[in-house]
N, C-alpha and C positions, 0 to 999 in steps of 0.2 A: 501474363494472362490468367495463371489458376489462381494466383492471388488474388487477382482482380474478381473471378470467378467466387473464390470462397470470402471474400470481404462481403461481398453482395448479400451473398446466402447467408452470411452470418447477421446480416443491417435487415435484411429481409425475414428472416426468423425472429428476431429483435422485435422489431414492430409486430407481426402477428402475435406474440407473445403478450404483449401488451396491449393488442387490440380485442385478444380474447379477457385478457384480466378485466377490462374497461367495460366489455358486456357483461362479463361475469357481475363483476360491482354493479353494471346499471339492475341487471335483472334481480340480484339483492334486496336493490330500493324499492325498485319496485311491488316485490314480493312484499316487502315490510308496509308499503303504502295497502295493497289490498290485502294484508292483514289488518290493518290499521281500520278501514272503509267497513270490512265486517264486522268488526269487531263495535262498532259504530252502530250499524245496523241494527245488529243481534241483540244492543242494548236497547233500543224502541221498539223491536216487533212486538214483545206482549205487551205494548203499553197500546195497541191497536185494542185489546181484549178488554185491559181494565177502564179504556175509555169509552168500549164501544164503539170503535172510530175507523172503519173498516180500509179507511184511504190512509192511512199508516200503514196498514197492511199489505195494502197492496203499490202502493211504493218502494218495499223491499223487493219485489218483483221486473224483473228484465218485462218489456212486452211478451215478447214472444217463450215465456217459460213454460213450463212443464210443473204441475205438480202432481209429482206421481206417489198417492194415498193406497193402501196396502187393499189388496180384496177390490180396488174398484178402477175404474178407467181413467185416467189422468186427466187433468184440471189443466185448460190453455188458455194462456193469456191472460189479459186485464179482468176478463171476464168468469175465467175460471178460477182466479184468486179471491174475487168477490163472491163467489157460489162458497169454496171453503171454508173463506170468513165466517161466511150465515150459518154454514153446517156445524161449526167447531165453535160460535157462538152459541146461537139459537139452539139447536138438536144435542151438544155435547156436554154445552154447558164449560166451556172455555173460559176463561176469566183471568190465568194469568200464569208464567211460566221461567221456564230459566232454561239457556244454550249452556252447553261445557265444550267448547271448543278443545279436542287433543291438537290438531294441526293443520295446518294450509299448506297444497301441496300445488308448485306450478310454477312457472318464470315468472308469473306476475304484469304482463305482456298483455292479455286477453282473455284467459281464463284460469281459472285458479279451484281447485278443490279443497271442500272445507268437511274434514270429520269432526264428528261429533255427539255428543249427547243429550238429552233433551227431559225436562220434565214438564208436565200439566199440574193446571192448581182449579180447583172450583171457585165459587166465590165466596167460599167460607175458609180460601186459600187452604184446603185440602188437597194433599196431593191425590190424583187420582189417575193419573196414568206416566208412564217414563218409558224410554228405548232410547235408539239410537238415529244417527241422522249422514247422509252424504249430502252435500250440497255443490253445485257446478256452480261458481258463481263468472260472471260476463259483465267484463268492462265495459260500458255503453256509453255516450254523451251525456248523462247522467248520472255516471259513475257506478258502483261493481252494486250490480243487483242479481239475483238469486235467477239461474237460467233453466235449472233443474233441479228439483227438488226431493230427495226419496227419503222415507225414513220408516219407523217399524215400530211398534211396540216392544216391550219386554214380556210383554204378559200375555197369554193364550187369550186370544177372542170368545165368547160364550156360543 
């Protein structure tokens, strides 16, 4: 009977062993997929600026996101990604930029964090402002779009 007992335990440790490696591995691929998806993304968003194209823009966008802009109230939804557009087109003078992804951090499963760093360009492709960035991104039926958005300058506000 303890044999019987510890064959068990050891057939039954066995297999968790390997059912954990299996998730492990799936949530791997995963991860590398919504790395992949952003990295995707983040190669079109400023082309929303140099075409003037605002629904580029706001297709990197979850419905229901957050864009939370530094000094003001956050930007929601479909509707709040279209006001930023205008403001960072029109009033900023937005025109074109570049992401520096350090890393993606998350099982890959549902949501995923994305740091990083960011530059602006005018449209004399001037730099004219840089910081940094968090991004919450959310796997949707649509696949992984930006669900929270924060990021910051590097340079003191006037």
């Amino acid at each position: 009977m303890t044999k019987r007992i510890l064959s068990t335990t050891c057939i039954l440790s066995v297999l968790l062993a390997l059912t954990c490696g299996c998730a492990a591995a799936q949530s791997s691929i995963e991860l590398e997929e919504a790395k992949k998806a952003i990295a995707e993304s983040n190669d079109i968003y400023f082309q929303s600026f140099v075409k003037n194209d605002s629904s580029i823009f706001i297709n990197r966008y979850a419905e229901d996101c957050l864009i939370m802009v530094p000094n003001a109230r956050a930007m929601k939804g479909r509707e709040g990604a279209l006001q930023f557009f205008k403001i960072a087109y029109n009033d900023i003078g937005l025109r074109n930029g570049r992401f520096l992804t350090i890393d993606v951090y998350g099982l890959g499963n549902e949501y995923v964090a994305e740091e990083g760093f960011w530059k602006s360009f005018d449209k004399n492709n001037k730099l004219f402002d840089d910081g940094k960035f968090l991004v919450l991104w959310k796997k949707t039926p649509k696949g992984w779009k930006m669900f929270r958005d924060s990021f910051s300058s590097d340079h003191k506000t006037l």
